[in-house]
C-alpha positions as CSV (number, residue, x, y, z in Angstrom):
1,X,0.0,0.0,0.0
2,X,2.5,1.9,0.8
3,X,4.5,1.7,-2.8
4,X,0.8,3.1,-4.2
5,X,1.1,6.7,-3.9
6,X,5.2,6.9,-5.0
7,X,4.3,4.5,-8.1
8,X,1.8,6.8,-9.0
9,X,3.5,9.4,-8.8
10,X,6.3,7.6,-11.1
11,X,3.6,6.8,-13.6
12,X,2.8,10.2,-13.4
13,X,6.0,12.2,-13.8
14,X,7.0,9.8,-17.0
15,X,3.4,10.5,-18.5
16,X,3.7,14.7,-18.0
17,X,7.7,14.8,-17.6
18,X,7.1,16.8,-14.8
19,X,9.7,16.0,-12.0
20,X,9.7,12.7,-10.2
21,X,9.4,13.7,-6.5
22,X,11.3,11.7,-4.8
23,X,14.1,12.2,-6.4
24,X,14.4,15.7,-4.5
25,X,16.0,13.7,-1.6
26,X,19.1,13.1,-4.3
27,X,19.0,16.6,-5.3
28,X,19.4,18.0,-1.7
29,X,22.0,15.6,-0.8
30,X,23.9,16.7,-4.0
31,X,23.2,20.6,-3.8
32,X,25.7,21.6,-0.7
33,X,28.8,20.5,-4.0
34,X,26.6,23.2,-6.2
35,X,26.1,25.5,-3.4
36,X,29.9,25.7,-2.2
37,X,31.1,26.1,-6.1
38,X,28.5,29.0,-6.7
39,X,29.9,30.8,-3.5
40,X,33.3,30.4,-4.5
41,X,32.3,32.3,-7.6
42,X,30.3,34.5,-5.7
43,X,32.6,35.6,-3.4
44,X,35.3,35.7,-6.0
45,X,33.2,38.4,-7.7
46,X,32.4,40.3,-5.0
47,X,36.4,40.5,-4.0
48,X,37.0,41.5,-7.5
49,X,34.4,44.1,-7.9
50,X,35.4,46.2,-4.3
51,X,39.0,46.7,-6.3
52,X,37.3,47.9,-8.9
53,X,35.4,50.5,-7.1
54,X,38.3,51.4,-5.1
55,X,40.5,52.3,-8.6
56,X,37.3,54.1,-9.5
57,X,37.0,56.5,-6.3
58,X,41.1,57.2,-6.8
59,X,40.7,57.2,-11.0
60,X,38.1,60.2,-9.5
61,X,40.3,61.5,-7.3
62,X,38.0,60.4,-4.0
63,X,34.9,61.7,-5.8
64,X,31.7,59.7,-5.8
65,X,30.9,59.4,-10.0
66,X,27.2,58.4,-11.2
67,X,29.7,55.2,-12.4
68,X,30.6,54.8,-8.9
69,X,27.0,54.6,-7.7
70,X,26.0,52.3,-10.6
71,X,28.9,49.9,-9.5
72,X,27.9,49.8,-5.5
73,X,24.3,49.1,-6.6
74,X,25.7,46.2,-8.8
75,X,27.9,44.8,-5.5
76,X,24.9,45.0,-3.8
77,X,23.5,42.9,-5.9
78,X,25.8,40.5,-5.9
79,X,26.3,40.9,-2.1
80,X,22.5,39.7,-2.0
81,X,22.9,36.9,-4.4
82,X,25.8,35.3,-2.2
83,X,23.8,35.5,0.8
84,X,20.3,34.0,-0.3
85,X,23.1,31.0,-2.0
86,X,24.6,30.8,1.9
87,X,20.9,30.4,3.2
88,X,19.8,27.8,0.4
89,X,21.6,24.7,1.8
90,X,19.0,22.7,-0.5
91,X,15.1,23.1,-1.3
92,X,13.4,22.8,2.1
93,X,15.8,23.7,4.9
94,X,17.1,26.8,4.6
95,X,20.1,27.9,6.7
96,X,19.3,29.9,10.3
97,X,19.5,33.4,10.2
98,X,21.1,33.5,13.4
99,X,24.3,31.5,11.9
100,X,27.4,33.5,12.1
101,X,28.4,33.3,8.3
102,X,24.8,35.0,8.1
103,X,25.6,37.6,10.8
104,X,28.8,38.4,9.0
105,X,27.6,39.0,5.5
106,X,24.7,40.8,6.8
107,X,27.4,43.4,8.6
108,X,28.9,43.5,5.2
109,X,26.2,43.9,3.4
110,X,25.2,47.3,5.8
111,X,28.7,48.5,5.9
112,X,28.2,48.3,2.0
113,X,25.1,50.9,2.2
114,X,27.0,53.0,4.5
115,X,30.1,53.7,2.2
116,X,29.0,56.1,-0.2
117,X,28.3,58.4,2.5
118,X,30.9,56.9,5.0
119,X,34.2,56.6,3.6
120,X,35.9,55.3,7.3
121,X,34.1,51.7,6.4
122,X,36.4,50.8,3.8
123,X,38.9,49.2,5.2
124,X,36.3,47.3,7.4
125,X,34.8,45.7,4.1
126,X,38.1,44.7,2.7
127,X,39.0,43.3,5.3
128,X,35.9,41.4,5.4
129,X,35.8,40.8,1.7
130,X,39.6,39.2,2.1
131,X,38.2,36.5,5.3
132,X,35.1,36.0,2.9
133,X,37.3,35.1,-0.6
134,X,39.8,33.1,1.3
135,X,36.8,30.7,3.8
136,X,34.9,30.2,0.1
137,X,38.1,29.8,-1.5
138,X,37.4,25.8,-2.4
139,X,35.3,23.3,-1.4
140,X,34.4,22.6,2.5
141,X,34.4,19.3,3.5
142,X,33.2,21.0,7.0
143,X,30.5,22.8,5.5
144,X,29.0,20.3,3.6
145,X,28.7,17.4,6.5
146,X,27.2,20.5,8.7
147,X,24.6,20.7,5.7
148,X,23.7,17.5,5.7
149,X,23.9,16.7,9.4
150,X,21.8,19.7,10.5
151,X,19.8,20.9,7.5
152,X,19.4,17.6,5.4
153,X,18.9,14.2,4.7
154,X,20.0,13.5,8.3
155,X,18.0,16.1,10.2
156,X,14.7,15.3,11.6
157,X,13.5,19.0,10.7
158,X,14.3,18.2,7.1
159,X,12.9,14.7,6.8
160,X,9.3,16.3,8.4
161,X,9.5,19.2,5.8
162,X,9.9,16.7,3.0
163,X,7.0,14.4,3.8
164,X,4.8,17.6,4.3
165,X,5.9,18.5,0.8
166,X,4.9,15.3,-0.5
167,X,1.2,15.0,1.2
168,X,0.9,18.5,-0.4
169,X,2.1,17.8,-4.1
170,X,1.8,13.7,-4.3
171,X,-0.6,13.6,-7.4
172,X,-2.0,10.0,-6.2
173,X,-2.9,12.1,-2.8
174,X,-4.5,15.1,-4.9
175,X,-6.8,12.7,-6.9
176,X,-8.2,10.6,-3.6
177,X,-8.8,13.3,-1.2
178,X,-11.7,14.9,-2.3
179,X,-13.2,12.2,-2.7
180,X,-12.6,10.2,0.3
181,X,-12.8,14.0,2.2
182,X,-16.7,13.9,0.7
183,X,-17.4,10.2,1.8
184,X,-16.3,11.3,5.3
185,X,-18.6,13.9,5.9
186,X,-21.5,13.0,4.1
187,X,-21.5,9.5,5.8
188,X,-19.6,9.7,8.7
189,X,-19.9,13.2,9.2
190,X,-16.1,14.0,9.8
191,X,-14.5,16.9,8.7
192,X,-11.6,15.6,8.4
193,X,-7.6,16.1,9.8
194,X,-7.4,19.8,10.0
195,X,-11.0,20.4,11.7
196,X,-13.2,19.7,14.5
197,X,-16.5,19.5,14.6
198,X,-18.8,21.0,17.5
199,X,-22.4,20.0,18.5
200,X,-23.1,23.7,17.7
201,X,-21.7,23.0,13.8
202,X,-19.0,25.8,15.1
203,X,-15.7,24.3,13.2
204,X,-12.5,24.1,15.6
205,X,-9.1,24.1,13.9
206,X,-6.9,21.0,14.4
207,X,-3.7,22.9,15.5
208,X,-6.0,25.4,17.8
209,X,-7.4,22.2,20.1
210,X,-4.3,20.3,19.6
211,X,-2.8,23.1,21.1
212,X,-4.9,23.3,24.4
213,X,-4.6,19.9,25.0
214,X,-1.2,19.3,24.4
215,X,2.1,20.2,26.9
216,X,4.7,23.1,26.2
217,X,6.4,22.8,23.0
218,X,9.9,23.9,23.8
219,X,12.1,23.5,26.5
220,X,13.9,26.3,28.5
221,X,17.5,25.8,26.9
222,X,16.0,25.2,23.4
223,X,17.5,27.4,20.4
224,X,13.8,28.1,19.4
225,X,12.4,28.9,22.4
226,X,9.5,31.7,22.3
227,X,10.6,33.4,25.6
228,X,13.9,33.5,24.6
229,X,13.0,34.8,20.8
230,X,10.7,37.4,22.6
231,X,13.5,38.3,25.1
232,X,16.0,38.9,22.2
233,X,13.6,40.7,20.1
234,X,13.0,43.4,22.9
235,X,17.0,43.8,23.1
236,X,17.0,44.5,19.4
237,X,14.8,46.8,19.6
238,X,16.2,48.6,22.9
239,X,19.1,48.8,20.7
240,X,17.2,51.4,18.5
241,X,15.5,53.3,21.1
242,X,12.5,50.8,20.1
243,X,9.9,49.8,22.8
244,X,8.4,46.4,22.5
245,X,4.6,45.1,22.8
246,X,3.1,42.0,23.2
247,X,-0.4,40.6,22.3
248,X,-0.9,36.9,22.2
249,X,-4.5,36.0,20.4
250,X,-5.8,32.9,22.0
251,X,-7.2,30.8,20.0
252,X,-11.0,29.7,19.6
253,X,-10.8,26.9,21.9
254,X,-9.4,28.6,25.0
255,X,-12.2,31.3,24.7
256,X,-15.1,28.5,24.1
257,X,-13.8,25.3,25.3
258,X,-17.7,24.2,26.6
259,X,-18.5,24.7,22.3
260,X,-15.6,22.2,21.3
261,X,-17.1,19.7,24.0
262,X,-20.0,20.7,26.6
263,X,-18.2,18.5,29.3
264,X,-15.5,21.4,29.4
265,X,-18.4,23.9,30.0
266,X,-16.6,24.0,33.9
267,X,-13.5,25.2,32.3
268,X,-14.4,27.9,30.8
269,X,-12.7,31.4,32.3
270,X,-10.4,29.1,33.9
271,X,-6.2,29.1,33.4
272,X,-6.2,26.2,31.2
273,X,-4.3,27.8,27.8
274,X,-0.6,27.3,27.7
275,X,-0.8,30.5,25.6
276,X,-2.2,32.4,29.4
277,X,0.6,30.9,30.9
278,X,3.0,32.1,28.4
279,X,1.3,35.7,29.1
280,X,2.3,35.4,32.7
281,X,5.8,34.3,32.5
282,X,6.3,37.7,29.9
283,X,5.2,39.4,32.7
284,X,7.2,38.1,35.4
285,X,10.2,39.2,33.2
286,X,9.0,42.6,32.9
287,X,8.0,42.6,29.2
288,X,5.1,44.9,27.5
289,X,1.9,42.4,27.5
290,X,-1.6,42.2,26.6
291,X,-3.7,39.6,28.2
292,X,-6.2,39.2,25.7
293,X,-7.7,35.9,27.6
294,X,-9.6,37.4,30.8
295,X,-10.5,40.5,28.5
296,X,-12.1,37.9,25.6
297,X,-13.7,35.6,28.1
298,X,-15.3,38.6,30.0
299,X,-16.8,39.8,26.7
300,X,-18.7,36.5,26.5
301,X,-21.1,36.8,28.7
302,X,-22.7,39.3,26.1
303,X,-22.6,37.0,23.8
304,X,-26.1,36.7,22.0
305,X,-27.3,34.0,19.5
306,X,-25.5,34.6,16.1
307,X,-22.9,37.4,17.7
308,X,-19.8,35.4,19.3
309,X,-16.2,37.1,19.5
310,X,-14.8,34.3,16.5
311,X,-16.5,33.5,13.5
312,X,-18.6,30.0,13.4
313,X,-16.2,28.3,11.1
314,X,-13.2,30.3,10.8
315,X,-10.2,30.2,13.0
316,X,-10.3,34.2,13.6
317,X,-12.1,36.7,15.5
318,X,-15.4,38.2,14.4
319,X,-15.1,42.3,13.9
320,X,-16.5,42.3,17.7
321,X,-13.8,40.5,18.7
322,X,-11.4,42.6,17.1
323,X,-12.9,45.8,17.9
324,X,-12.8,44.7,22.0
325,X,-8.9,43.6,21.4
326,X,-7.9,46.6,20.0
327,X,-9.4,48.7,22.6
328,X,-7.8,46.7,25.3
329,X,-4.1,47.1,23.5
330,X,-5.0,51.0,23.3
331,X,-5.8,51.3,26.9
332,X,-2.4,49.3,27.2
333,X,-0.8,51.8,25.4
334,X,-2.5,55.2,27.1
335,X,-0.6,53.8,29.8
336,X,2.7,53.7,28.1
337,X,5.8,56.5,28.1
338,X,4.7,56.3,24.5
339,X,1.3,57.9,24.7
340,X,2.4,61.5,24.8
341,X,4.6,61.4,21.7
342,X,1.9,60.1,19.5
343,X,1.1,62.1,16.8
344,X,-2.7,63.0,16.3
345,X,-5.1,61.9,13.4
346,X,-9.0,62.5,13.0
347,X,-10.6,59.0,12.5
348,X,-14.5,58.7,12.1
349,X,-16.3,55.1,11.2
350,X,-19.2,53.4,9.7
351,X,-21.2,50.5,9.7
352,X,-20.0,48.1,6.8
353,X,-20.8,45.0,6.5
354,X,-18.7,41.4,4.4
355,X,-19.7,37.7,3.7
356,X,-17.0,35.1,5.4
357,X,-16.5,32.0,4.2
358,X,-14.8,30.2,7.0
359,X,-10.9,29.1,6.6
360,X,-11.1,26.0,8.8
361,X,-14.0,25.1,6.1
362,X,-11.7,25.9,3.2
363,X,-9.1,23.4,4.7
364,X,-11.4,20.9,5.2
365,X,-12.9,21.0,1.5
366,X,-16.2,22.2,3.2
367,X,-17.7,25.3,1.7
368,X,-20.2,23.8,0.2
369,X,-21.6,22.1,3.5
370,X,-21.7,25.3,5.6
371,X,-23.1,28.8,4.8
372,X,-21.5,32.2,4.4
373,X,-21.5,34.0,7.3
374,X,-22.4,38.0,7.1
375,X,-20.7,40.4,9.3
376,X,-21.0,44.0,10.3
377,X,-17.7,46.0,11.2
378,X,-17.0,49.9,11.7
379,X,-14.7,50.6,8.8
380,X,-12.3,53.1,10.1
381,X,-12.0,56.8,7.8
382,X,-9.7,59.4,7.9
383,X,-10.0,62.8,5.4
384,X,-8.8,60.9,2.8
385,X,-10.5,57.6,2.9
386,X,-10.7,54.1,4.4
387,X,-7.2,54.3,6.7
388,X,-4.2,53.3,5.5
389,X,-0.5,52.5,6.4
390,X,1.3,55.4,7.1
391,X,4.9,54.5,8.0
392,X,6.0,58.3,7.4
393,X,4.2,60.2,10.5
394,X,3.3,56.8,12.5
395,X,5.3,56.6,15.9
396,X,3.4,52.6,16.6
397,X,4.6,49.6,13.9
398,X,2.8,46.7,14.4
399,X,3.9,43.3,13.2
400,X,1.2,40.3,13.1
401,X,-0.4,37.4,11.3
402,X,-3.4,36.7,9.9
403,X,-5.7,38.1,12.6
404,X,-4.0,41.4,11.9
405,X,-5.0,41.0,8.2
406,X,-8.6,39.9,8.4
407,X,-10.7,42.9,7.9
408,X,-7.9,45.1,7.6
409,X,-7.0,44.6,4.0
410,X,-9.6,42.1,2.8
411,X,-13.6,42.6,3.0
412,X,-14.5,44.8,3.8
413,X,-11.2,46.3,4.3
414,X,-9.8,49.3,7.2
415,X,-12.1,47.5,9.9
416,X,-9.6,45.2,11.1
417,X,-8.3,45.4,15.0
418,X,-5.5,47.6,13.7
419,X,-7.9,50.4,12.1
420,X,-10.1,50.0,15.1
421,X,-6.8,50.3,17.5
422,X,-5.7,53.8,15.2
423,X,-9.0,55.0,15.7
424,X,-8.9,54.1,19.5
425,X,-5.7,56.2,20.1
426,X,-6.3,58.7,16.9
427,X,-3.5,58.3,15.8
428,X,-1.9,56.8,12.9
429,X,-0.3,53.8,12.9
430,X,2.0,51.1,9.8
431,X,1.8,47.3,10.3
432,X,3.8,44.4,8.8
433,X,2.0,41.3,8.1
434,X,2.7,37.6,7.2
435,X,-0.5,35.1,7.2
436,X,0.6,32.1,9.8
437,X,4.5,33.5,10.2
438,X,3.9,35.8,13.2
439,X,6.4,33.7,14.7
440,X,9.7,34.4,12.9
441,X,8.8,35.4,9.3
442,X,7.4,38.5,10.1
443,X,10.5,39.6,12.3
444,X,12.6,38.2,9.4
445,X,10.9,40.9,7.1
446,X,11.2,43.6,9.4
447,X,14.9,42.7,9.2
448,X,15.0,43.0,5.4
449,X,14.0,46.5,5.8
450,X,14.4,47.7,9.1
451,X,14.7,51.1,7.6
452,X,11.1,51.2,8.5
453,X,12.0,51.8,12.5
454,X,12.9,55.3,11.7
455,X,11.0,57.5,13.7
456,X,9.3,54.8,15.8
457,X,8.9,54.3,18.8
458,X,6.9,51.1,19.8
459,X,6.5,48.0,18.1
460,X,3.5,45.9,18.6
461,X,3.9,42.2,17.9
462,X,0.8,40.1,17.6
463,X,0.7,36.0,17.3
464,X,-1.9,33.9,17.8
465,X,-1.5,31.3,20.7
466,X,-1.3,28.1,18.7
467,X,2.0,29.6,16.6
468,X,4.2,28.8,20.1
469,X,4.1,25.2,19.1
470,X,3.3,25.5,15.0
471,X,4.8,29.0,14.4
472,X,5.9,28.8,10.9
473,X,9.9,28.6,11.0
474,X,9.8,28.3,14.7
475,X,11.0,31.0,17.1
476,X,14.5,32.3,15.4
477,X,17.2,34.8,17.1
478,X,16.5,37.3,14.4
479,X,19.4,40.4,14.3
480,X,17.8,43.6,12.6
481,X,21.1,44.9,10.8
């Protein structure tokens, strides 16, 4: 049974001569040989081309030509290409950011930007161009059993990344589910793997109740430890003159744990969410936090039929759930250092409303077996429009996943917890977003252009509970060069 799925998937590739799957285990036990001749090329070139510009400045007599500028921008370039080749050991484990051959060609890569206005960095980058020629100077025997030992065909990370890949693309996989996925629910009335079903026909994601019910994650020493990631991340930012704030979104379950199962009904309001617990060791080490769980289970007991604080088969919040968040972050932040630096913005709202077709019903193949649900939100205005990013005049960036998004820039759009947070504060405000990579790939794009800090003064960061254990990346050191 087992042989099914890969000799269909053999059948398959010869048939279309698209790629036989398997055979990626080869190619990423072959790619570190690629990977170490490209960077000796790479960093060949990039030795090369900082001579080049150096008999340019003198052929100039220490002037800064338009052929000067052309030639930096063409290093950087190259400076880029070197590092994404350092990062892709091979198609699915890239290497950590955190790694010091990262670190170092990220300090290059900023003195780099520095020298056209900073000539006092030049020796710095030869220097550093010299250590980075002569360690990619031939093959590494070191580097490449590092490869394959921590980011291969020998690491459990990889291995887990590879079969996920295959479930996904496996054409065998892609032709069955559906219709096994139908025979479940109409005769057995599952939903499948990635839901749960609740006497209430509320839909619970898998990863939220697995979540609940499962211990902590990580363990106090552990390189990808959240507390650790969220301790570093605060330094990083202290390091700009940056204060840090936290807001951890439970998820569905810890709010309504009697809908999942009315056994649990006695739980309910009670400590049970590893995500609360996480809130409260923050605190004990002095860091910014939201608790969003005694605010969210308080709100519940105005809960009316149809009008609950998450959506009936959706993962996310409903716009009342959103709307009582953000005012509990803003009276967080009125409380803050912060608050009398903000600049001021007139925000006015109205009454919108969007049809929701839940996500946890999309995974499970369900649309068609539960309806669209209709939702009214206060879109949030200022004198030009529905409320935008403004990363110019705002003193508050916020970085966040996909319950930062919902609303905000999809139907009915500027009615998300982030407009309803500006218009709390009246101010305005810039976010950075990444659907499910609150974790680490958000942080890993506010590195990529952390230009964005100028001017501001307080960073909101908002994850949902369940991304502690099945954040996407895990819970990276991540340096903002």
């Amino acid at each position: 049974m087992l042989l099914l799925p890969v000799s269909w998937e053999l059948v398959h590739s010869i048939r279309t001569g698209e790629p036989f799957a398997p055979l990626d285990l080869v190619k990423d036990f072959l790619s570190p040989f690629s990977r170490e001749k490209k960077l000796q090329k790479q960093s060949s070139e990039i030795q090369s081309d900082l001579q080049a510009l150096v008999a340019e400045i003198e052929t100039e007599n220490g002037e800064r030509s338009d052929s000067f500028t052309e030639m930096l921008s063409d290093l950087e370039t190259k400076v880029q290409d070197f590092k994404r080749t350092l990062l892709e050991v091979n198609s699915l484990l890239p290497l950590d950011s955190t790694e010091e051959s990262v670190q170092k060609i990220s300090v290059f890569e900023r003195l780099l930007g520095e020298w056209e206005s900073e000539e006092s960095v030049r020796d710095s980058l030869f220097k550093m161009a010299q250590d980075l020629q002569k360690n990619y100077a031939g093959i590494s025997w070191s580097r490449i059993f590092d490869s394959w030992i921590h980011h291969g065909l020998f690491s459990g990370k990889y291995l887990r990344a590879y079969e996920n890949r295959l479930e996904k693309e496996n054409t065998f996989v892609k032709k069955t589910r559906p219709i096994y996925q139908t025979f479940s629910w109409k005769v057995l009335h599952d939903p499948g793997e990635k839901a749960v079903l609740a006497d209430s026909n509320f839909l619970f994601y898998r990863q939220d109740v697995d979540f609940l019910v499962k211990p902590a994650p990580w363990k106090m020493d552990s390189l990808e430890n959240p507390i650790e990631a969220v301790l570093d991340f605060r330094n990083e930012l202290a390091k700009r003159g940056v204060e840090l704030l936290v807001v951890v979104v439970p998820g569905k379950p810890s709010i309504y744990p009697e809908i999942l199962n009315p056994i649990l009904y006695g739980l309910s309001g009670l400590n049970i969410s590893l995500g609360r617990r996480f809130v409260d060791t923050l605190q004990t080490l002095n860091v910014n936090v939201v608790n969003l769980y005694p605010v969210l289970q308080a709100a519940k007991q105005k809960d009316r039929a149809g009008d609950f604080l998450y959506l009936n088969t959706d993962t996310h919040w409903t716009p009342r759930g959103a709307k009582i968040a953000a005012k509990a972050i803003a009276e967080k932040v009125r409380k803050m250092p912060i608050a009398n630096e903000l600049p001021h913005e007139n925000f006015t709202d109205s009454l919108v409303s969007a049809d929701r077709t839940g996500d946890v019903a999309t995974m499970a193949d369900l649309e068609y077996a539960f309806p669209v649900q209709t939702v009214e939100a206060y879109q949030i205005k200022n004198a030009k429009g529905p409320r935008q990013n403004d990363f110019r005049k705002s003193k508050i960036l916020i970085l966040g996943d996909s319950y930062s998004r919902i609303y905000e820039t999809d139907a009915p759009m500027s009615a998300g917890w982030i407009s309803q947070f500006a218009s709390e504060l009246q101010t305005p405000v810039a976010a950075i977003v990444s659907d499910g990579g609150a974790s680490t790939l958000v942080r890993e794009k506010l590195a990529r252009k952390s230009g964005v800090l100028k001017g501001k003064k307080l960073v909101v960061w908002e994850f949902v509970e369940r991304d502690l254990r099945f954040g996407a990346e895990g819970w990276k050191k991540v340096r903002l060069e």
